[in-house]
C-alpha positions in Angstrom: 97.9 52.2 261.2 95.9 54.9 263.2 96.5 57.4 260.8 95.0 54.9 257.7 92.4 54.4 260.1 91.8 58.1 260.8 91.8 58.9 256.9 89.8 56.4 256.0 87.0 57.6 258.4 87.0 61.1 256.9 87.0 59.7 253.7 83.6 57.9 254.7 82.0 60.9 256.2 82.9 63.4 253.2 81.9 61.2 250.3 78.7 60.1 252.5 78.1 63.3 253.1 75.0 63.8 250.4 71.2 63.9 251.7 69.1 60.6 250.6 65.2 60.6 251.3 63.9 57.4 253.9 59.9 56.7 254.0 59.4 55.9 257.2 55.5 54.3 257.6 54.0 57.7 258.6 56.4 60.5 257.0 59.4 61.0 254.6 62.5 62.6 255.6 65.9 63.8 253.7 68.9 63.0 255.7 72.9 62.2 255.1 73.8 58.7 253.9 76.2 58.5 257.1 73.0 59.2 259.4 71.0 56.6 257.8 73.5 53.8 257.6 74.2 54.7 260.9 70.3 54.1 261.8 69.9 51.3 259.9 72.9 49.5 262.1 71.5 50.3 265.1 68.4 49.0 264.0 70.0 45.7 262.7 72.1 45.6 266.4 68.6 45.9 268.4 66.7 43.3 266.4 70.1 41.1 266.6 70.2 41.8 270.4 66.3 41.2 271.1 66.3 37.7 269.2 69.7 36.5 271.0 67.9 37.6 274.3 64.5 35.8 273.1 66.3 32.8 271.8 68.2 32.6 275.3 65.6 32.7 277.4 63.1 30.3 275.7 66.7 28.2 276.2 66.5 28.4 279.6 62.8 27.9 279.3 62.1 24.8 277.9 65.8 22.9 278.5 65.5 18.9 279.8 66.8 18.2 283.0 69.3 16.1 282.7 70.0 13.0 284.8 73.2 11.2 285.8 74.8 8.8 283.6 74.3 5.5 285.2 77.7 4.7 286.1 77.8 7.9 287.9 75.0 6.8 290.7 76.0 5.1 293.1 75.6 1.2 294.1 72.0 0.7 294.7 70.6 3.5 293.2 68.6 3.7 290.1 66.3 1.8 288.0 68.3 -1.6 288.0 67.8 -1.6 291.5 66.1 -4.3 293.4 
């Protein structure tokens, strides 16, 4: 299973191996296909990782406090009081 594993990855970075050219906003380059899928998953990790931390912490930010069931306070307590 290694061994597939092993080939397969050679496989990947000899017939990836040709330059492509990426426009960045400011300047062009020409690098391998392996470099720039590489790049564009790291990108695609980063912006995955920054929204899960954003979407976490507005989470924590705006969650309800939650108050006890009524049958969990005890006798007395509580609205129904008198």
């Amino acid at each position: 299973m290694i061994g597939a594993l092993v080939l397969y990855g050679v496989l990947f970075v000899i017939l990836n191996s040709h330059n492509v050219s990426i426009s960045f906003v400011l300047f062009h380059t020409n690098v391998p296909v392996l470099v720039a899928l590489l790049l564009a998953g790291g990108i695609g990790v980063g912006a995955g990782w920054l929204l899960a931390n954003r979407h976490a912490e507005r989470q924590k930010r705006f969650k309800p406090e939650r108050t006890p069931d009524r049958a969990l306070r005890p006798h007395g307590e509580g609205r129904d009081a008198q």
